[in-house]
C-alpha positions in Angstrom: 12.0 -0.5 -13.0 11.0 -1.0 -8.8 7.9 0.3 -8.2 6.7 1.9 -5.1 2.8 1.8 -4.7 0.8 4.0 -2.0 -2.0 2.7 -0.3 -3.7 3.4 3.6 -2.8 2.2 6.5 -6.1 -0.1 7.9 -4.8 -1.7 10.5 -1.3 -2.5 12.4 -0.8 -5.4 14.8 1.1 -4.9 18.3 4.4 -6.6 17.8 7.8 -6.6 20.1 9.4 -8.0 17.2 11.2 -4.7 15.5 12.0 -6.9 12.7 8.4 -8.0 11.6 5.7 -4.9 12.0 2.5 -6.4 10.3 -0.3 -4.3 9.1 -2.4 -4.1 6.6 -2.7 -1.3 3.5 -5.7 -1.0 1.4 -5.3 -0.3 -2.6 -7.8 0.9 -3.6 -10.1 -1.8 -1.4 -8.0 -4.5 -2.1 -6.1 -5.4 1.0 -2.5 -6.3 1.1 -0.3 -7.9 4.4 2.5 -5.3 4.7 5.2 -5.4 7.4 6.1 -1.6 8.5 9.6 -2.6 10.4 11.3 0.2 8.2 8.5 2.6 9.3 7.2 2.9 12.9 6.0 6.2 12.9 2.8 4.9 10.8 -0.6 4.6 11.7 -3.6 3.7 10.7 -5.7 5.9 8.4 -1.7 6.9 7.0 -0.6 6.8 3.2 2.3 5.1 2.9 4.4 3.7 0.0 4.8 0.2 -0.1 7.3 -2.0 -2.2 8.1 -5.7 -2.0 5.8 -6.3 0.9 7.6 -3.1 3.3 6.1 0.1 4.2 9.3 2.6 3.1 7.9 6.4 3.7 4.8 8.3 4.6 3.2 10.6 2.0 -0.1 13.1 1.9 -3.1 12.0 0.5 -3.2 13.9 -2.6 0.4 12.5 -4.0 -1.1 8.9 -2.6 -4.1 9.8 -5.2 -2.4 11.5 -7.8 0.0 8.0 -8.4 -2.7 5.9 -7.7 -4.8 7.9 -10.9 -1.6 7.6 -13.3 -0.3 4.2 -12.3 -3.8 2.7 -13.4 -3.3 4.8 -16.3 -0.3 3.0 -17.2 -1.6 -0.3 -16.5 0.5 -0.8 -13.9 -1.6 -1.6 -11.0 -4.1 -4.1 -13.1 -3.3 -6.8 -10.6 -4.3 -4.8 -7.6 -7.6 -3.5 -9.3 -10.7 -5.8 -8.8 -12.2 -4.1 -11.8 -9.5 -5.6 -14.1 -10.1 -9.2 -12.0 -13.5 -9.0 -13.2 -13.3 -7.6 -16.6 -12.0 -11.4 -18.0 -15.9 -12.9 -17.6 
């Protein structure tokens, strides 16, 4: 199954290039290089959904929450959580 994974907006680097947006999107205060070439209309302090690297749509804070709460229920963000990276000492 592809995943899409929301997380905020921090920071997004001028660029000419329309190919290659970078940025960067927090999850959950682990920070992530993202390119946002499929979505320009982003800006910082946004929630976006992210997959493979690329910024795909915008969405509202409580749905960014709300996926964030039942994909770490699932287990399926334990590489993104620094809880989990710590819970192996």
């Amino acid at each position: 199954m592809c995943l899409a994974i929301p997380g905020k907006v921090v920071s997004l680097e001028p660029t000419s290039d329309e190919t290659n947006r970078p940025g960067k999107v927090s999850f959950g205060g682990i920070l992530r290089e993202v390119n946002f070439c499929f979505l320009p209309e982003a800006n910082v302090g946004d929630y976006v959904l992210i997959h493979v690297g690329v910024a795909l749509s915008k969405i509202d804070e409580k749905e960014a929450m709300e996926t964030l709460k039942y994909l770490r229920e699932m287990g399926e963000l334990d590489e993104l959580d620094p809880e989990e990276e710590n819970s192996g000492e």
